[in-house]
N, C-alpha and C positions, 0 to 999 in steps of 0.2 A: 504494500500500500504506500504511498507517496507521502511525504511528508506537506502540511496544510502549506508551507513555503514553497516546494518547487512546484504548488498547485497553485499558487497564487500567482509567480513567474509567468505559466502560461495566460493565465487570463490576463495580466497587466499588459502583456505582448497585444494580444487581441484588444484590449481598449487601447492604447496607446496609435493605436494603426487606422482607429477609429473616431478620432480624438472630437469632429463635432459632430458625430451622433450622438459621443456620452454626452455633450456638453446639453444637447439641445434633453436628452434621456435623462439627469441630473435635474436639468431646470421645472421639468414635469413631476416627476418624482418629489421635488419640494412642494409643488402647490399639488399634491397627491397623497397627504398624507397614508392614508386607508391601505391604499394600492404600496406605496413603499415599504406599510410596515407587515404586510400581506407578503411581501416577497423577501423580509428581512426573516419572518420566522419563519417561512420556508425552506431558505436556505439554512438559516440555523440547525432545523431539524435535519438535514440533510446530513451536514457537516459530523451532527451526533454522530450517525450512521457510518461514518468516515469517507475518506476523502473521492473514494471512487461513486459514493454516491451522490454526492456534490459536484462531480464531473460530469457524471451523466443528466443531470437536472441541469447543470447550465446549458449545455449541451450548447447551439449554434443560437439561441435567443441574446441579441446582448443587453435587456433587460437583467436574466436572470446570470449571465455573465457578469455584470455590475455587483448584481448581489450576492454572489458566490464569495466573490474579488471582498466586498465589505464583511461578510461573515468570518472569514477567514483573517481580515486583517483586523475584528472585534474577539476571533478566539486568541489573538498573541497581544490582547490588553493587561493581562495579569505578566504578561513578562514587562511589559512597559513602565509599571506605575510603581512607584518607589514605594506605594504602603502597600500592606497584606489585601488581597482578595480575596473574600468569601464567594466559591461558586463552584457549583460541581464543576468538576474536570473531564468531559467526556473521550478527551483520547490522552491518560497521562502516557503512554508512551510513546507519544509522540510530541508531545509536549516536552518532556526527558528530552530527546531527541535534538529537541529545535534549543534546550537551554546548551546544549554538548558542541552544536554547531558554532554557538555567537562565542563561546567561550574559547573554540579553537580555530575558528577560523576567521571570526569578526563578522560572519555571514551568517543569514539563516538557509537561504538557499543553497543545493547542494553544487549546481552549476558554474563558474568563476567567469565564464564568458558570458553569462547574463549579467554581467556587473556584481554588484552586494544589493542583499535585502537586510537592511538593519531598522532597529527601531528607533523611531522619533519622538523620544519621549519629552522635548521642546515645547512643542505642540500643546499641552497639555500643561503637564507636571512644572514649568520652570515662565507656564507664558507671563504671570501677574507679574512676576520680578524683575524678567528680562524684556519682553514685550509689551506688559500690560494687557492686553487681549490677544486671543490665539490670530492667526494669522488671516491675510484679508483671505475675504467668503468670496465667490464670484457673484453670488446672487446678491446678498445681503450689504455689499458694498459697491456693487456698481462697476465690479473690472472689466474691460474692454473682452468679448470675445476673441482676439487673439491672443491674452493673455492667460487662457484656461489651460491648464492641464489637469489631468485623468490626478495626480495627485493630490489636488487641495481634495477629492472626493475618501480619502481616508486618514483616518487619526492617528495609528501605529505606527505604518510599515511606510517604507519609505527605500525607494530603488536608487542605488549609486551606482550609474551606467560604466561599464569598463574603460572607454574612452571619452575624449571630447575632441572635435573640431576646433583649431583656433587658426585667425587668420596670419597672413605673412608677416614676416619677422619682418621684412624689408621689402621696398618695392621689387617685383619683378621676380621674388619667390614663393615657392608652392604655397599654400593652406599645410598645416603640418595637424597630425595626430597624435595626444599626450593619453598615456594610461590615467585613469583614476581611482585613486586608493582608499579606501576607510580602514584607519588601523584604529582599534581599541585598546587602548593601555589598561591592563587588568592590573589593579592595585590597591590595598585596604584604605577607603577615602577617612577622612576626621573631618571635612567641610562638606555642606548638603547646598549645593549649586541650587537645586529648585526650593528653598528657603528663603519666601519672601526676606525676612531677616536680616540676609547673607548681603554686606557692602561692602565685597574687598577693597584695598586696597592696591592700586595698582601704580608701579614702580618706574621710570625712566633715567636710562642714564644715555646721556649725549655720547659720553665718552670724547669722541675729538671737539674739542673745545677751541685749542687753535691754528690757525691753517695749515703750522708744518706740521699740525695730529695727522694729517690724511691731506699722502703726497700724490700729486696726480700726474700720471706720467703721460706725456702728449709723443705721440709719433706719427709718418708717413707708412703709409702700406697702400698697394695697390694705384696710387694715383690719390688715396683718400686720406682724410685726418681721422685719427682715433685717438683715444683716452681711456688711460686707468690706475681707478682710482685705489692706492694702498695706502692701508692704518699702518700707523708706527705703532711698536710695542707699550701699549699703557696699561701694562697688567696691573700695577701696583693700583692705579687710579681707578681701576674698575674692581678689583678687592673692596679697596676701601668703601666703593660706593655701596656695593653688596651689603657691606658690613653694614651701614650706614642706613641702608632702604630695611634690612633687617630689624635691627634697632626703631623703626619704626613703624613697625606689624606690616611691611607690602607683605602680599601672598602673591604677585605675577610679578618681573622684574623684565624692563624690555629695555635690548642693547637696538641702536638702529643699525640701517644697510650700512655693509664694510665697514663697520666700526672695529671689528675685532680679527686681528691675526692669529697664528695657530699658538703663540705665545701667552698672547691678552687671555683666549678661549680657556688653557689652561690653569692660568689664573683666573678666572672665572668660575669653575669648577673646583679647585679647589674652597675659593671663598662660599661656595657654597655648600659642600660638604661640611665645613666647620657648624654652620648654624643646623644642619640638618635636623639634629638631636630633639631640640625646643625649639624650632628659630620657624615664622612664621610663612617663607617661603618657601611656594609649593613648586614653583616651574619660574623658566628662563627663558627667554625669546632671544640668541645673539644672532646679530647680521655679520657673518664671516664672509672676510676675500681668501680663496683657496687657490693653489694649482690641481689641476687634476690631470694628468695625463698627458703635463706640458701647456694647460689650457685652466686661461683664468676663471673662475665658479663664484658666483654671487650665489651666498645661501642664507636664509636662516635655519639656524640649529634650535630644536628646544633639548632643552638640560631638564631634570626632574629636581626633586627637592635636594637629590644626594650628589647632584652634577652630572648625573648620568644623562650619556644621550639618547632622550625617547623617539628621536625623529626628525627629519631636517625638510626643508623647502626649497630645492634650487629656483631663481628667477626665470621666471618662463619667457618674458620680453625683455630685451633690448632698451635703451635710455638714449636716442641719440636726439641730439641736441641740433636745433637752429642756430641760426645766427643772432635770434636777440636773445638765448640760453647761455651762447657765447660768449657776448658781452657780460649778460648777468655775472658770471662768476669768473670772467676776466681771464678768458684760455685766449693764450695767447703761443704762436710756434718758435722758434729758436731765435727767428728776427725780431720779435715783439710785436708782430701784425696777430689784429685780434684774427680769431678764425671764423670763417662762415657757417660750418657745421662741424662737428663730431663723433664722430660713432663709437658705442661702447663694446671694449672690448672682450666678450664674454659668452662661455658656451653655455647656451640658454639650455633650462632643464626638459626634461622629457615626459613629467609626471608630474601628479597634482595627489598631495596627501590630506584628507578630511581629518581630524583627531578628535577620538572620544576620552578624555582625561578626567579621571578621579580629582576630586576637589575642585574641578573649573571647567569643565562642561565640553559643550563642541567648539573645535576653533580651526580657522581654516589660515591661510596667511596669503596675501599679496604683497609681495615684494615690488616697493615704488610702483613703477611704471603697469607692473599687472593689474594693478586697483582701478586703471582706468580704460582697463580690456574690456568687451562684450565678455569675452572666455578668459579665463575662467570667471572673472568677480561676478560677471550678473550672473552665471548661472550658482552660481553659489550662494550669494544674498536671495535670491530669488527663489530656488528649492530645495538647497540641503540644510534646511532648520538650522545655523551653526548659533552658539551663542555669543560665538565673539569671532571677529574678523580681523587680524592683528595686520598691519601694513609698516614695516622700517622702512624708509626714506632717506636719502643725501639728498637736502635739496639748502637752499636759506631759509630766511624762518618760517616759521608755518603759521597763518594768519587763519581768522574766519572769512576769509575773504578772497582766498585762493586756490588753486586747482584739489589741493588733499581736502578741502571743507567741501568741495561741491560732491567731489565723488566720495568722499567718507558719508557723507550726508548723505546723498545719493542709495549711498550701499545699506544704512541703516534703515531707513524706510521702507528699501523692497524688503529684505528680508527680518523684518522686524528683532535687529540683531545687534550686541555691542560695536563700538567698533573703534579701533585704537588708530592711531599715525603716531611713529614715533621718530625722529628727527637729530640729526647733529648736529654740530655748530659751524665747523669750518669752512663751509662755502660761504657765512654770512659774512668773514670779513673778508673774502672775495669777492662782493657781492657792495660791501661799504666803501672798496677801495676804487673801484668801479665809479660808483655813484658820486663821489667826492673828486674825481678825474673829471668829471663831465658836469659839474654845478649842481648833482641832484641831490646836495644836503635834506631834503624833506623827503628822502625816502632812505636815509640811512638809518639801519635795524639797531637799535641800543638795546633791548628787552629781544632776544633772540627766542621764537616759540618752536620748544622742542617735544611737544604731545598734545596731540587732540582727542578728545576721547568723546565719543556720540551715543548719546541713549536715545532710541525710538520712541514715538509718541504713538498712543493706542491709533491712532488714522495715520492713513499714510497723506493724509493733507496738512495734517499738523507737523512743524517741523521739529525736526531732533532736538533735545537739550542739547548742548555744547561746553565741553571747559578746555579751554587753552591755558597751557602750561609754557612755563617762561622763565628763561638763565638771563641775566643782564651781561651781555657781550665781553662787558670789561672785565670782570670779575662774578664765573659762573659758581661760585664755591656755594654749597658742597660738591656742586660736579654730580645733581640729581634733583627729581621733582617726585612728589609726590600727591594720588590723592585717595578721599575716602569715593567708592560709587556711592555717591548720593545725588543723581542727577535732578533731585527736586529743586536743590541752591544753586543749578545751574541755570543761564539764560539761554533760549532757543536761539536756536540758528539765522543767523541775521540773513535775511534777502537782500542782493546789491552787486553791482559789480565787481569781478575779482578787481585785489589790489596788486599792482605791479604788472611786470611783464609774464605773458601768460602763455605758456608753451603749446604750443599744437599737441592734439591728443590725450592731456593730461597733463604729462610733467613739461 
């Protein structure tokens, strides 16, 4: 007999292939009550019966295909919900079965090439705290029929397709295909993430604070300009910070993009191994520059409470720069002519990792310039319930008023989901020295903003809370920012034009 998961795989296949018959089959079903719940305990009884009974009753109707697909994704509610359920169990073994699979494989389906079927316990369990209400209804809130997916129609289960689509790196190259992961880090949690309660405390350290923190090497190749950017060794500075953000209950601590070399990372690790014991931090987000293979790697690493590495993110896009991104941070070639573009130099990753993590929920990462991709971030804010969307950046400071505020904002809204920007410093006084050459004193950065951090408002009309976080240029001491999530004493997202020069595509 089949397990109630890889029964459910086929029927998602078959609505998904079908997507505005369910939608129009959905919308009738709502103003139907009688008739839907007519065919809810249908299929229920079916299901008792197990799963070949419930095949055969859905059978080619995709009425009762819909409800097969729902019965099945309301008998894996008791794996879902963090309190105990009272309710007969009519197939424990296969219930067994489907707890054996998420525990070993991250999946409840038995298939790997249907993606993962994991559960979304977001939805539900964590929406008042993180979202405030469960996620937009298509009916009940008015979304655009192109907007629909066969997903908002159930409350558990939730499919992570094997691949995605993402468009070219560069002009004049293919469309490329990235794998996609959900890994579950199985671990004894002491914080309950769907605990209205629950205000962590989240952690930033700039780390490059002054321009020669992070040296940026400009060269010719091809006929073209490129740049890349490396951190000097600030182990000691990001210890102490560690220490420092510990000392002050953070439970998440976020390094930004290439902030950290394989030296700083070590130290980083270490420093947090020390607090492990008592010490309030559960995870680490470092933006490391690597070599791999003779080929420079923009990644973030997460570290767990003990330094260990739970998982990493290499950057899936490319950063190249215009000619007025140029100027902004003052690249200039061996003559001292500024440059007209840039391209970064970096082998872009091949995978996209979801994380289910004890004590701090789902979290996905875009690195810089990915935050302002169709693939992955909208599909990600948009259908994998994450609860937090973490994004390190090298950019200058980070305003409410500029490219990381539209698409941070952006990003919380659709997916009714946290959402972090975290920032360095060293491009800012490339960025002053710049503006000071050319008369533009009333735009030179004194308060350099190194975190943005966005909480959802229950509509997606209403705009996000906002707090920006801020090192004053001349003297960022402690060299960290911190805050409590309490985005009630935060002000919403201001509507207005970005400030400053604003890069094509995002960054």
């Amino acid at each position: 007999m089949k397990n109630p998961a890889d029964l459910f795989m086929e029927l998602w296949r078959r609505l998904q292939e079908r997507q505005d018959e369910v939608r129009t089959l959905a919308q009738q079903l709502e103003a139907d009550h009688a008739r839907a719940g007519q065919l809810a305990d249908e299929a229920a009884e079916r299901l008792r019966s197990g799963t070949s009974a419930l095949e055969e009753w859905a059978g080619s109707r995709l009425d009762q295909t819909l409800a097969a697909a729902q019965a099945i994704d309301a008998w894996f509610a008791p794996l879902a919900s963090r309190y105990d359920v009272q309710a007969e169990d009519p197939l424990p073994a296969e219930r067994l079965e489907a707890r054996r699979r998420l525990n070993r494989d991250g999946r409840f389906n038995t298939d790997p090439a249907d993606g993962q079927l994991i559960l979304r316990p977001g939805l539900l369990a964590r929406a008042m705290n993180i979202r405030e209400t469960a996620p937009l209804n298509i009916n009940s809130q008015g979304a655009e029929p192109d907007e629909f997916d066969p997903v908002d129609l159930f409350t558990n289960l939730l499919v992570v397709p094997p691949g995605l689509t993402i468009g070219a790196e560069r002009e004049g190259d293919p469309d490329r295909r990235i794998a996609v992961e959900y890994r579950r880090i199985a671990a004894v949690s002491d914080q309950d993430p769907s605990d209205p309660a629950w205000t962590p405390i989240v952690g930033v350290v700039p780390l490059a604070e002054a321009e020669d923190d992070l040296a940026i090497r400009q060269f010719r190749r091809d006929g073209e300009d490129w740049y890349d950017p490396t951190p000097r060794d600030l182990g000691r500075r990001a210890a102490e910070a560690v220490a420092g953000l510990a000392a002050q209950g953070a439970n998440f601590v976020l390094f930004p993009e290439v902030s950290a070399g394989p030296e700083t990372l070590s130290a980083i690790q270490q420093a947090l191994r020390a607090q492990a014991v008592d010490g309030p931090i559960r995870y680490a987000l470092v933006g490391v520059k690597e070599e791999v293979a003779g080929r420079p790697r923009n990644r973030a690493i997460l570290l767990d409470r003990c330094g260990r590495m739970a998982g990493s993110q290499t950057k899936l896009h490319c950063w190249d720069l215009d000619s007025d991104q140029c100027r902004s941070y003052d690249l200039r070639d061996r003559n001292g002519r500024l440059l007209d573009c840039a391209r970064e130099d970096i082998e872009t990753g091949d995978r996209f990792t979801l994380f289910e993590l004890p004590d701090l929920g789902r979290l996905a990462v875009a690195i810089c310039e990915d935050l302002g991709r169709t693939e992955p971030s909208a599909w990600i804010a948009s259908g994998m319930m994450v609860d937090w969307l973490v994004t390190p950046v090298m950019d200058s400071g980070l305003t409410t008023g500029r490219w990381q505020a539209k698409e941070g904002g952006a990003s919380s809204r659709a997916g009714y989901c946290r959402v972090i920007v975290a920032n360095s410093m060293a491009l800012s006084h490339r960025f002053n020295r710049y503006c000071r050459a050319n008369g533009e004193e009333d735009k030179v950065i004194e308060d350099c903003g190194v975190a943005l951090l966005f909480q959802p408002r229950a509509s997606q009309a209403g705009a996000p809370h906002i707090q920006c976080l801020t090192l004053p240029l001349s003297d960022p001491a402690p060299g960290y920012v911190h805050a409590r999530w309490m985005p009630a004493d935060w002000p919403a997202l201001p509507d207005g034009e970005p400030e400053g020069p604003e890069p094509e595509g995002g960054e």
